[in-house]
MOPAC internal coordinates of N, CA, C and O (Angstrom, degrees):
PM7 1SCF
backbone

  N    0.0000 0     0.00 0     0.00 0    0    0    0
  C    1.4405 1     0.00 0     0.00 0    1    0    0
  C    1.5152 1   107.74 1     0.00 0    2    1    0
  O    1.2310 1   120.79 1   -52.36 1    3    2    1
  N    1.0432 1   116.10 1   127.64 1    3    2    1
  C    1.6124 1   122.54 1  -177.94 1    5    3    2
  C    1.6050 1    91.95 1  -115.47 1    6    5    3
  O    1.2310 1   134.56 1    -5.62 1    7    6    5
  N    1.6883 1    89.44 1   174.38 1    7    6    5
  C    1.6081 1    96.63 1  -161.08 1    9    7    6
  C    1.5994 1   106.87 1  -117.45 1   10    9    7
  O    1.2310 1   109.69 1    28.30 1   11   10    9
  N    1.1186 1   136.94 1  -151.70 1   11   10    9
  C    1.3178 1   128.22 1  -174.63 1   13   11   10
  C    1.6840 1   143.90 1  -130.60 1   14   13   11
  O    1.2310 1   134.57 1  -134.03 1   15   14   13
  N    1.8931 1    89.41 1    45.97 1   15   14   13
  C    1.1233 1   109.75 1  -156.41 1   17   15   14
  C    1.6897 1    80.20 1   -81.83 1   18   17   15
  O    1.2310 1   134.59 1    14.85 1   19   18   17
  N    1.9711 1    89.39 1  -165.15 1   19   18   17
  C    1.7694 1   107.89 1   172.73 1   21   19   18
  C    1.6765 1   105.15 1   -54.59 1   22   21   19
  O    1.2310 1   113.15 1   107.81 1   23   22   21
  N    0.8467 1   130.56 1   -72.19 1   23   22   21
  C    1.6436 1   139.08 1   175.58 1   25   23   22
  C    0.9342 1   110.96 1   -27.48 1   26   25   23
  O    1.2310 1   110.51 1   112.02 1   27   26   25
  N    0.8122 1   135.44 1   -67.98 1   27   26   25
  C    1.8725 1   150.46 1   179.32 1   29   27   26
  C    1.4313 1    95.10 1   -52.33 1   30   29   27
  O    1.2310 1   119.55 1   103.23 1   31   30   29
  N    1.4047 1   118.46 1   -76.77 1   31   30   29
  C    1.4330 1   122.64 1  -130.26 1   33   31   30
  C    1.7441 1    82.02 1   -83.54 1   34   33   31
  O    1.2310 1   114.08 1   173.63 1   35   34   33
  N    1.4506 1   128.82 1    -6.37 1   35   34   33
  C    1.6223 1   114.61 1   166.98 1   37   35   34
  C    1.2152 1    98.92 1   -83.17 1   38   37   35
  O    1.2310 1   109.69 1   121.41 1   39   38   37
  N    1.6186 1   136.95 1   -58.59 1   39   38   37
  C    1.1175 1   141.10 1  -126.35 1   41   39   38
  C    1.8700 1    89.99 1   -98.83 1   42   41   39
  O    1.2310 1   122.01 1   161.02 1   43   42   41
  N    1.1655 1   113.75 1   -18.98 1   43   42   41
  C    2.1087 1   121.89 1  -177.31 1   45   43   42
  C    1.5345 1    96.72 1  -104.54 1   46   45   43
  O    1.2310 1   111.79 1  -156.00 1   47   46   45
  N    1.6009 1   133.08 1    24.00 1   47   46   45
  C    1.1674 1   119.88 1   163.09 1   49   47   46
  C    1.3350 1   135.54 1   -45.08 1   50   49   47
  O    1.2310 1   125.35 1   148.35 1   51   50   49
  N    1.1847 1   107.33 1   -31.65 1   51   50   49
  C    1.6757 1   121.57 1  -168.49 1   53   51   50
  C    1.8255 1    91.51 1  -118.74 1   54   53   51
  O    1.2310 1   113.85 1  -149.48 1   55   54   53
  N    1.2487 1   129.24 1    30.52 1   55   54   53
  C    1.8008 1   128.15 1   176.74 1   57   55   54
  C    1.2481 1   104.10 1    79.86 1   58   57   55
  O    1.2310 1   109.67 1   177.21 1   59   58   57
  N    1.2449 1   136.98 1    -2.79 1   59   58   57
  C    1.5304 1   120.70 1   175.57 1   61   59   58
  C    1.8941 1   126.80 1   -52.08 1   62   61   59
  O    1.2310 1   134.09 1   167.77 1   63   62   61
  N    1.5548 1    90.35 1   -12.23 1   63   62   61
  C    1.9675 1    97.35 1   165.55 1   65   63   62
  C    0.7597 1   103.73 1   -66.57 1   66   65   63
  O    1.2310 1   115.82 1   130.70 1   67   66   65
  N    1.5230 1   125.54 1   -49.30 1   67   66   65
  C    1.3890 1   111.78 1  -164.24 1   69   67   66
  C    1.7620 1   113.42 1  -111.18 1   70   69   67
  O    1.2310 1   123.39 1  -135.09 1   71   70   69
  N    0.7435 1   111.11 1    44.91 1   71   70   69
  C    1.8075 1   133.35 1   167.20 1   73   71   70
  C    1.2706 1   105.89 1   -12.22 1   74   73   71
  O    1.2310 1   130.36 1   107.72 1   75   74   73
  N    1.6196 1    97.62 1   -72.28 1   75   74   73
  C    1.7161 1   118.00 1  -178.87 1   77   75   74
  C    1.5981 1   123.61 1   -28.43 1   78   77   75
  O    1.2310 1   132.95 1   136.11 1   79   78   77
  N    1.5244 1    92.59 1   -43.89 1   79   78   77
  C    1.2671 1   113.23 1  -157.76 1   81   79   78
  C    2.0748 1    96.45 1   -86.64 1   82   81   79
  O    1.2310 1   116.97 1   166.70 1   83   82   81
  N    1.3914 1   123.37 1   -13.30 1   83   82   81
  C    1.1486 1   108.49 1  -178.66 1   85   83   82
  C    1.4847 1   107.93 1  -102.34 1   86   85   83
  O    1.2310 1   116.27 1   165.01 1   87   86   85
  N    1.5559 1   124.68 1   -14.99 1   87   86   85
  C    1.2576 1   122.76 1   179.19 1   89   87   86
  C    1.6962 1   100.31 1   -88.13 1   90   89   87
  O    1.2310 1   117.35 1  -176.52 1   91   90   89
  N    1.1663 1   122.64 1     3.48 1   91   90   89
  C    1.5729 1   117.76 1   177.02 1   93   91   90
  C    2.0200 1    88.53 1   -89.00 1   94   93   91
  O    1.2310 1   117.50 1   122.88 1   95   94   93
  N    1.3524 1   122.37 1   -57.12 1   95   94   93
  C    1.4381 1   127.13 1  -179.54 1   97   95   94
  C    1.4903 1   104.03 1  -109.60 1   98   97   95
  O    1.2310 1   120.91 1   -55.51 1   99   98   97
  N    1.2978 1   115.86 1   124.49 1   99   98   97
  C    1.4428 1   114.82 1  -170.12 1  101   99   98
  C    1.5983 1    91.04 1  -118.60 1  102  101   99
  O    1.2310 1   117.53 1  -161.79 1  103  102  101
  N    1.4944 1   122.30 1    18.21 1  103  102  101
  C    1.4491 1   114.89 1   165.89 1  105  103  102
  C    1.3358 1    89.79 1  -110.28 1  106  105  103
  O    1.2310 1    97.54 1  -111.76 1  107  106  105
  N    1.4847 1   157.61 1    68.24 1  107  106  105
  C    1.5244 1   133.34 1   171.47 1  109  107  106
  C    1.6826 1    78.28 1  -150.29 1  110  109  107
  O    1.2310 1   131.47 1   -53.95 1  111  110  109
  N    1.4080 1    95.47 1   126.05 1  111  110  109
  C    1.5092 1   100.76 1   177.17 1  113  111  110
  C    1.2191 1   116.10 1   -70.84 1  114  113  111
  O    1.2310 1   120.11 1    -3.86 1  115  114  113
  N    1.4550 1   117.39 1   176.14 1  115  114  113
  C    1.8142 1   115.86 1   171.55 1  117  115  114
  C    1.5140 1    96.96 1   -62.44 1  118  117  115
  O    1.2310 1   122.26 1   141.85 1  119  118  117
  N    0.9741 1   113.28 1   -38.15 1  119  118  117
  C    1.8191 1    94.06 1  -154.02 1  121  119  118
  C    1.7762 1   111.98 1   -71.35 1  122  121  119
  O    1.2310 1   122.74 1   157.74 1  123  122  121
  N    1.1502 1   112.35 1   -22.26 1  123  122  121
  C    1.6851 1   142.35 1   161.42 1  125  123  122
  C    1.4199 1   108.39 1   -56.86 1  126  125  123
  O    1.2310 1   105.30 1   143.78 1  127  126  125
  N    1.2303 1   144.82 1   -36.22 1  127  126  125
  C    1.3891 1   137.72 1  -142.82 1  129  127  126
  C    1.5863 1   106.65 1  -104.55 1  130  129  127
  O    1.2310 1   119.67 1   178.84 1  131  130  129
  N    1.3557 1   118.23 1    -1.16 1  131  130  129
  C    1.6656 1   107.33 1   142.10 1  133  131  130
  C    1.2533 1   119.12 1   -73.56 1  134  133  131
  O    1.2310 1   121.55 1   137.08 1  135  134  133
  N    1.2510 1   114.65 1   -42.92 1  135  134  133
  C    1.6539 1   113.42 1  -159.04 1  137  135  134
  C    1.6071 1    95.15 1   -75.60 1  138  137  135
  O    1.2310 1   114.08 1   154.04 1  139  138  137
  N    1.7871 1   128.81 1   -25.96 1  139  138  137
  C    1.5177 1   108.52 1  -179.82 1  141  139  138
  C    1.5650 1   114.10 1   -52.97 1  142  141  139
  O    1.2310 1   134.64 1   142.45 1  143  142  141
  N    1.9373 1    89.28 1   -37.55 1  143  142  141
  C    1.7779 1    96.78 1  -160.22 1  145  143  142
  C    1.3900 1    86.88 1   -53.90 1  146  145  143
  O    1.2310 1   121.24 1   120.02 1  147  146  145
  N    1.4898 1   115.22 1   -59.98 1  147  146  145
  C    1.2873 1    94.91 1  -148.91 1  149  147  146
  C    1.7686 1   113.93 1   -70.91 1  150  149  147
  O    1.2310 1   112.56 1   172.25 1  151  150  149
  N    1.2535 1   131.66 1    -7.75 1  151  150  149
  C    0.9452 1   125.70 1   130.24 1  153  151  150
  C    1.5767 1   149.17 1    -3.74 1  154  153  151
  O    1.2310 1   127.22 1   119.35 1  155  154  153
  N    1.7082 1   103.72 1   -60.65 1  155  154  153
  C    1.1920 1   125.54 1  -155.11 1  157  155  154
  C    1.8402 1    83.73 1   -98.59 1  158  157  155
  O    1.2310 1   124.69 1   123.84 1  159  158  157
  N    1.2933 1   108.61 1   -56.16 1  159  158  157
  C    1.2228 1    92.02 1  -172.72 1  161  159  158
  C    1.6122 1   148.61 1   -68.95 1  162  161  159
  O    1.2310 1   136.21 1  -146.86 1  163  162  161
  N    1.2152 1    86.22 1    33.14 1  163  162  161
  C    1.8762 1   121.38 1  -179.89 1  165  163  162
  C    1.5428 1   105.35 1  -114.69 1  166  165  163
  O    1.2310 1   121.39 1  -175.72 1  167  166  165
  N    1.4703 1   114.95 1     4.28 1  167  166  165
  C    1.4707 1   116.12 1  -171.62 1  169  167  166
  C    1.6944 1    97.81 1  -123.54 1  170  169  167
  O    1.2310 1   128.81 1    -2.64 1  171  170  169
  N    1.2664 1   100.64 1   177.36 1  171  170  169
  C    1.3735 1   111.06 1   166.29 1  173  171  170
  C    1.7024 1   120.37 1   -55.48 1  174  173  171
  O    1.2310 1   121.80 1   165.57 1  175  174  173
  N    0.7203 1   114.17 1   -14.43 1  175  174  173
  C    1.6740 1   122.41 1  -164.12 1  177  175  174
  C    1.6489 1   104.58 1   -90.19 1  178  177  175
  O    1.2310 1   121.78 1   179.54 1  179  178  177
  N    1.1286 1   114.20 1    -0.46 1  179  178  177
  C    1.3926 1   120.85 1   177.89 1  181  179  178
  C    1.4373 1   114.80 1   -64.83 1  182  181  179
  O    1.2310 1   119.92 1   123.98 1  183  182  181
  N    1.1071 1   117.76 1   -56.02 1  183  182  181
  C    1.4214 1   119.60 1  -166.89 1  185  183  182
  C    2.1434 1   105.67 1   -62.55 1  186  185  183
  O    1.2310 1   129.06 1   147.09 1  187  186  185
  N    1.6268 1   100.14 1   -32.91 1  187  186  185
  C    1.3869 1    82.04 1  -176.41 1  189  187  186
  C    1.7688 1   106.01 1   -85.42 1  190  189  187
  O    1.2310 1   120.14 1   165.27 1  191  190  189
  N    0.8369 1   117.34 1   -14.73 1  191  190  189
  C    1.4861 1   127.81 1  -179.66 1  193  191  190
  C    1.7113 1   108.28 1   -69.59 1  194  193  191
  O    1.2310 1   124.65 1   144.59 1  195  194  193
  N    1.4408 1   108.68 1   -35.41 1  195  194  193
  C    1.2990 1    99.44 1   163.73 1  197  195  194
  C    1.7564 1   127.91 1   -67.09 1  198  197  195
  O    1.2310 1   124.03 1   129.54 1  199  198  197
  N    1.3225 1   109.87 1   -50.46 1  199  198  197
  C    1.2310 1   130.59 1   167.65 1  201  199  198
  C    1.3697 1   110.83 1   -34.28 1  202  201  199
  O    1.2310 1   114.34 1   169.31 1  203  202  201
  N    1.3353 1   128.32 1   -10.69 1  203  202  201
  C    1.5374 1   135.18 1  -167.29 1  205  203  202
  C    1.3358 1   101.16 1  -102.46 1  206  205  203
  O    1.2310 1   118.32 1   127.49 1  207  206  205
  N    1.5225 1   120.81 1   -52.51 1  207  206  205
  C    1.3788 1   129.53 1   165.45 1  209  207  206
  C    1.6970 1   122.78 1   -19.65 1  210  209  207
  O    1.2310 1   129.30 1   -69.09 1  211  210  209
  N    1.5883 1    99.69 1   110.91 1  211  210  209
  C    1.4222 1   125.09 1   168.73 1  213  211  210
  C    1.8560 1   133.87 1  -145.07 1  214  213  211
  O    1.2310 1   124.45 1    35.62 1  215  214  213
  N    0.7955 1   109.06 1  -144.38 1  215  214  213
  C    1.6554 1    97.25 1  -170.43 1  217  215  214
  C    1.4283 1    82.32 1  -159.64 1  218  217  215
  O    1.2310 1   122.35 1   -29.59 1  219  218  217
  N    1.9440 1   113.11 1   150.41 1  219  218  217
  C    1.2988 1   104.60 1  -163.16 1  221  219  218
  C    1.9075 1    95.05 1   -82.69 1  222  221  219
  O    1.2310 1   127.03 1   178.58 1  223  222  221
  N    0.8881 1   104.07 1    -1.42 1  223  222  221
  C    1.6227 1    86.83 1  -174.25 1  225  223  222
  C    1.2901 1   115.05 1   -74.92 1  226  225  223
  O    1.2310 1   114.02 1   154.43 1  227  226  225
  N    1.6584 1   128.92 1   -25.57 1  227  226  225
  C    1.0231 1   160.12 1   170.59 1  229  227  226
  C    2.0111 1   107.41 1   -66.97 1  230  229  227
  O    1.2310 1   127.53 1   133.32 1  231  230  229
  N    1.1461 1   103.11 1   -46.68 1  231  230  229
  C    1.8143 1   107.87 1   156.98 1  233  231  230
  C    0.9046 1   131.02 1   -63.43 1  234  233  231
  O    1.2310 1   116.74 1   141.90 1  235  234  233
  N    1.4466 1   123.80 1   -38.10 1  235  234  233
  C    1.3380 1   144.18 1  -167.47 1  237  235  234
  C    1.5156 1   104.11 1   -75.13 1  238  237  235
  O    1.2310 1   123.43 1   120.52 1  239  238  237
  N    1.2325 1   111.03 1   -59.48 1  239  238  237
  C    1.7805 1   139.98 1   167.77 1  241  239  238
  C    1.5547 1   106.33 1   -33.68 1  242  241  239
  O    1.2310 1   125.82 1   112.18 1  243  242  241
  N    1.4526 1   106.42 1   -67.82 1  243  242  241
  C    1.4411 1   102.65 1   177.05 1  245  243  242
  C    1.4165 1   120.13 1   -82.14 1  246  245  243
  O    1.2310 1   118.29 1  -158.96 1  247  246  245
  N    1.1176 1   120.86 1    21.04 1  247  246  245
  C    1.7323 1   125.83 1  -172.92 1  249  247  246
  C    1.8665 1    95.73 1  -118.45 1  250  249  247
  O    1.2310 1   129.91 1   151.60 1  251  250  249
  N    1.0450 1    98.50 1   -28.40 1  251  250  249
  C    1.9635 1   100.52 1  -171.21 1  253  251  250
  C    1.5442 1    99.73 1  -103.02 1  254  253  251
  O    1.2310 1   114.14 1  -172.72 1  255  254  253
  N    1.4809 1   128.71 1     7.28 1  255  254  253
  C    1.5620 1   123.64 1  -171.39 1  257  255  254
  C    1.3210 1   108.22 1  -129.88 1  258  257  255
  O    1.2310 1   123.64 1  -179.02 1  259  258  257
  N    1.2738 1   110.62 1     0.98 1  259  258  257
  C    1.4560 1   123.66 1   169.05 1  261  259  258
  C    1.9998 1   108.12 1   -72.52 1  262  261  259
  O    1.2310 1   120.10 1   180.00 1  263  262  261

């Protein structure tokens, strides 16, 4: 889950911030997948949904240092 800075909010145009959130429901379109989060995060599912939270530079970092 990425968050909704400049980076994100260019590079998550079409929901790719919130990725997580479409392979959990693969019927909820991109254009839908704020309103689940924000949805979800009124439920129990919050705490692991946070735990997912990163920034792509922080992805990128651990994807090229492996």
């Amino acid at each position: 889950m990425f968050g909704e800075g400049i980076v994100s909010s260019t590079l998550g145009g079409a929901g790719f911030n919130r990725h997580l959130l479409h392979h959990w429901d693969l019927q909820v379109s991109y254009t839908r997948l704020k309103d689940l989060e924000k949805f979800l995060m009124d439920t129990e599912l919050a705490p692991p949904i946070n735990k997912t939270r990163t920034n792509y530079f922080n992805a990128f970092f651990k994807l090229f240092n492996k």
